[in-house]
C-alpha positions in Angstrom: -1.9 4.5 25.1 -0.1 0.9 24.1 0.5 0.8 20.2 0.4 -2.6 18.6 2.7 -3.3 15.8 1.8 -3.9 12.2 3.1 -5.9 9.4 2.7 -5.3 6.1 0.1 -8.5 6.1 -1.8 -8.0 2.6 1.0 -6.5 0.4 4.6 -6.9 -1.0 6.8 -5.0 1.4 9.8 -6.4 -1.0 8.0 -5.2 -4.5 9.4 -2.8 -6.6 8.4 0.7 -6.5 10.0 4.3 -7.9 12.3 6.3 -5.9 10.2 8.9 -3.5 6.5 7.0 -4.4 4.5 3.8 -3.7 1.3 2.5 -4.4 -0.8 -0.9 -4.0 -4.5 -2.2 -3.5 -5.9 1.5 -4.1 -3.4 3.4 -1.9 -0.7 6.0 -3.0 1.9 7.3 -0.8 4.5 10.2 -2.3 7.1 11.6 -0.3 7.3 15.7 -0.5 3.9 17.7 0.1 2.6 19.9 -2.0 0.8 22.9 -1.4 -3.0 23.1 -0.8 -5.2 26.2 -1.1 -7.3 26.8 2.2 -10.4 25.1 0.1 -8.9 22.5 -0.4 -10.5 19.1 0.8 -7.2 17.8 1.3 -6.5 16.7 4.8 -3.6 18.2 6.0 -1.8 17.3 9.6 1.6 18.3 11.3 3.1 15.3 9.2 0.5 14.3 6.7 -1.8 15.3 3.6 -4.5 12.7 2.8 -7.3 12.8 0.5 -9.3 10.5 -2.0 -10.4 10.4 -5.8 -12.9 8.1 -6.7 -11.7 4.3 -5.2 -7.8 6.2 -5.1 -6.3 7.2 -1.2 -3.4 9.7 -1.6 -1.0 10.1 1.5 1.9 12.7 0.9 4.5 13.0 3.8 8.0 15.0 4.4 9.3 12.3 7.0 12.7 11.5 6.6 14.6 8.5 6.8 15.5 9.4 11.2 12.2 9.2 11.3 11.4 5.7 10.2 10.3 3.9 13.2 7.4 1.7 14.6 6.0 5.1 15.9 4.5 6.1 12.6 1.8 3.5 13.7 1.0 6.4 16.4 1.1 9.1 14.1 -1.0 7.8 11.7 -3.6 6.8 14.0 -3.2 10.5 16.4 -3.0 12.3 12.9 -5.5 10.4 10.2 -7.3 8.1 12.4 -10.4 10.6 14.1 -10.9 12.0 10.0 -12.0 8.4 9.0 -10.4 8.6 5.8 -8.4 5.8 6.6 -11.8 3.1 5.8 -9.7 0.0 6.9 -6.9 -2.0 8.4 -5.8 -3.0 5.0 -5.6 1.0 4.7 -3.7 1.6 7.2 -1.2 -1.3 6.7 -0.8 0.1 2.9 -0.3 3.5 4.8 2.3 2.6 6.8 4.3 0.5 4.3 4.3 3.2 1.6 5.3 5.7 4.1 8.3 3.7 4.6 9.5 1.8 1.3 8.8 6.2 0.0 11.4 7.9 1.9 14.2 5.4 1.7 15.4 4.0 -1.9 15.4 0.2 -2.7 13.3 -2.4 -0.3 15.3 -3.7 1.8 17.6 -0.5 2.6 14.2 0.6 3.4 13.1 -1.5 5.6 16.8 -1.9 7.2 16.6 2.2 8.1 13.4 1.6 9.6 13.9 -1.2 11.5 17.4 -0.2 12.9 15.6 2.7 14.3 13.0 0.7 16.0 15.1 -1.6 17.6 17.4 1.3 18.6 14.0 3.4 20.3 12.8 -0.3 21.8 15.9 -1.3 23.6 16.8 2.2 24.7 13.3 2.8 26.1 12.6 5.5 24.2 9.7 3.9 21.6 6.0 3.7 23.0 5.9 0.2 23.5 9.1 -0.1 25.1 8.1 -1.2 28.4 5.9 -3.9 27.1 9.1 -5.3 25.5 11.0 -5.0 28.7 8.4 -6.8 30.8 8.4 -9.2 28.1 11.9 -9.8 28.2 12.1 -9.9 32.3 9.0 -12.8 32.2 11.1 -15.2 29.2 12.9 -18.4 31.0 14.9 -20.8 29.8 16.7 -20.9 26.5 14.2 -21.3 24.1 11.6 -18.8 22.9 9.2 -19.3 20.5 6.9 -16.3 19.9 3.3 -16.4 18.3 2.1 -13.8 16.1 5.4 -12.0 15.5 4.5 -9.5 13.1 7.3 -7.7 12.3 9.2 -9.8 15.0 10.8 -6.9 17.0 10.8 -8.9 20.0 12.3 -12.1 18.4 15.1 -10.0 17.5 15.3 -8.3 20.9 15.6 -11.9 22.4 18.1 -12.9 19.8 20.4 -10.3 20.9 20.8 -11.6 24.9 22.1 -14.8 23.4 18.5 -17.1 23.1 17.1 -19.5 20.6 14.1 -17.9 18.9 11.6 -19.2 16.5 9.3 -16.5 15.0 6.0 -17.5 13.6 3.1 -15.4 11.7 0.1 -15.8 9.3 1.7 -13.6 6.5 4.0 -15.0 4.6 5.7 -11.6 3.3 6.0 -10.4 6.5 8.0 -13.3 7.9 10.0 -13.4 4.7 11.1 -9.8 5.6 11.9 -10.8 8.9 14.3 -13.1 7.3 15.9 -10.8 5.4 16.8 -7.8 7.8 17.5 -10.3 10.6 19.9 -11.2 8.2 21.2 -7.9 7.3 21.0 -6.9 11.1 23.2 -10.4 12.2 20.1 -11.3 14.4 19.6 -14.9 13.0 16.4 -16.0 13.6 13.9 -18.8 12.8 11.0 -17.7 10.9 7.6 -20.1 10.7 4.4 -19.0 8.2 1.4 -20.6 10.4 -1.7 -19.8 12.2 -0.9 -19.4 15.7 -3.6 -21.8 16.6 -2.1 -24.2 14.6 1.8 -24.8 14.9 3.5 -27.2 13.0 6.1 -28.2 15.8 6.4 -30.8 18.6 4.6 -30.3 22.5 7.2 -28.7 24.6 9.2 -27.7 21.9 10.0 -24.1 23.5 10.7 -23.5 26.9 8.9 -20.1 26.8 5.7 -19.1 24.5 5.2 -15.7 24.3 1.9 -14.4 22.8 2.3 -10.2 22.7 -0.8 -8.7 21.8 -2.1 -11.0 19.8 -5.3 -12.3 21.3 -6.8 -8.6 20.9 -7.1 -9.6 17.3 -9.1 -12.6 18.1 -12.2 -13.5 18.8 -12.6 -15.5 22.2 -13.0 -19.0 20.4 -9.9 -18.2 17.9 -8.1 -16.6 21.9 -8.6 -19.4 23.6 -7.8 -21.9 20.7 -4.7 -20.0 20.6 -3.9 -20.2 24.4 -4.5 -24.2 24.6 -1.7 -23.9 21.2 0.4 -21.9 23.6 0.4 -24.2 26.2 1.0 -27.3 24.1 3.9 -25.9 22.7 5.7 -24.5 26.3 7.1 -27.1 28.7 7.6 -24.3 31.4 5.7 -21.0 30.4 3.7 -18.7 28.7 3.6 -14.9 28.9 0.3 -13.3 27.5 0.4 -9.3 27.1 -3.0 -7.5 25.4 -3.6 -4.0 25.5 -6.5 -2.0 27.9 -8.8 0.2 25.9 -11.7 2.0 25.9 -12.9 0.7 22.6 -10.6 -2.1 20.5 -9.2 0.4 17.9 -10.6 -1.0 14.7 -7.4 0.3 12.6 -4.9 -2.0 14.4 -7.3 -4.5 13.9 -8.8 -4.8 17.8 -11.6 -6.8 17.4 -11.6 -7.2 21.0 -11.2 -5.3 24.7 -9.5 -7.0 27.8 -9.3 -5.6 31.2 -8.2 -7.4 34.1 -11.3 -8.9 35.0 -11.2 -10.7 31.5 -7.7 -11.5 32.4 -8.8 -13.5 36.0 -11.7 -15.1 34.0 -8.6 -16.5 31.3 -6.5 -17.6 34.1 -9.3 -19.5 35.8 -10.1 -21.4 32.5 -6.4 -23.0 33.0 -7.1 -24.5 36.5 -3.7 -27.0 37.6 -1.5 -24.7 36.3 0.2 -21.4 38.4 -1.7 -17.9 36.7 -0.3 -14.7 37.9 -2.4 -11.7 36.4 -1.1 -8.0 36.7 -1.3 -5.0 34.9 1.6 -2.9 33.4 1.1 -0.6 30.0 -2.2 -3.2 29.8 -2.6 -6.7 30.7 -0.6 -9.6 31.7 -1.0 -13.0 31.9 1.2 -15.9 33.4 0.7 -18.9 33.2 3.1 -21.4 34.4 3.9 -25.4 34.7 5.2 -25.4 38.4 5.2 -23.0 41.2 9.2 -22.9 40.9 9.6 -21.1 37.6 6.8 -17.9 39.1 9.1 -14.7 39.2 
């Protein structure tokens, strides 16, 4: 199973909130579970208790702050996703951003602890969607990066680290502001852009690698293949597509739609005169590249 990350898109991850609870748009998170009585409609799961009054979605965890990580997005969806009680991607965003900004006091030492331990599982190969970073990484040439869709920008700041020049762009404004901040805190300077990634606000050519990582699986085909042309615009040498393969598009990540690799010949085909290579590793990839001489 490939995970794709979340941002915390439709709230404050920054907002202030008392120690060990948090709460926005309808959703309550409290760290410390208490007990429930056998009759209880509460559902209960090796790390979870979930239930709802009226409008009101109550999650109470015992995670601690070793286990903040971008793995939580597994364990919400192994754990709460099949009960349904979870009605939404906005949901499951709240979820996973009360989960964290809970067990860790203050915002950004929060969000520090739980991106420290993310970066640490991604680049030791230990996290879930480690090899998609690492076959990311492998495919990036030149010196300049520019990623689209970032999210919480995990691979920027991968990049950032071997030494290149990375701009980071996404739709949400609060979660590219965060990426400021803990890229600060972390010493992982990196440029952050709020933008549609069908829309860029910077010059043709401008990076010499775009990297669009699962992204497109939250698109429509028009709004894909709007992005794609953006894509191309904005890389003088190449651009590196990775979606994920499932059964269905899992609707709490926001999958709105499925790729396999026939999709994925059909998408290099639309970009005749330039040099596609297609394979498949933890899901798709697509390659898509100005001259035979920069093809790996």
């Amino acid at each position: 199973m490939t995970v794709t990350l979340l941002g915390p898109a439709r709230v404050d991850p920054l907002a202030p909130t008392p120690a060990g609870s948090w709460s926005a748009n309808g959703v309550r998170v409290v760290r410390g579970r208490r007990p429930h009585r056998g009759d209880d409609p509460t559902l209960c799961t090796p790390r979870f208790c979930a239930y709802r009054i009226g409008d009101l979605l109550t999650v109470e965890h015992d995670l601690t702050p070793a286990q903040l990580s971008d793995e939580l997005a597994l364990w919400l969806t192994e754990e709460l996703g099949p009960s349904g009680i979870l009605h939404s991607q906005a949901d499951f965003e709240a979820v996973f951003t009360g989960i964290i900004r809970s067990t860790v006091p203050g915002g950004l030492a929060a969000w520090v602890r739980f991106y420290r331990n993310s970066l640490y599982a991604l680049e030791s190969g230990a996290a879930t969607f480690s090899p998609i970073h690492a076959r990311a990484a492998e495919l990036v040439v030149g010196e300049r990066l520019l990623d689209l869709g970032s999210c919480f920008g995990f691979f920027p700041l991968r990049m950032r680290r071997s030494g290149h020049q990375v701009v980071a762009t996404d739709l949400s404004a609060p979660t590219m502001g965060l990426l400021d901040s803990v890229a600060t805190a972390l010493e992982r300077p990196v440029q952050t852009l709020v933008c549609n990634a069908a829309r860029v606000p910077l010059p043709d050519s401008t990076a010499d690698t775009v990297t669009v990582l699962h992204l497109l699986e939250h698109l429509d085909a028009d709004a894909g293949a709007h992005v794609l042309d953006e894509a191309l615009r904005l890389a003088r040498r190449r651009v590196v597509i990775a979606v994920p393969f499932e059964d269905e598009p899992q609707a709490c990540y926001g999958h709105v739609r499925r790729f396999d690799m026939a999709v994925l010949h059909a998408l290099a085909a639309r970009h005749r005169g330039l040099y596609a290579t297609v394979s498949e590793h933890h899901g798709g990839w697509l390659v898509l590249d100005r001259a035979p001489g920069y093809r790996r």
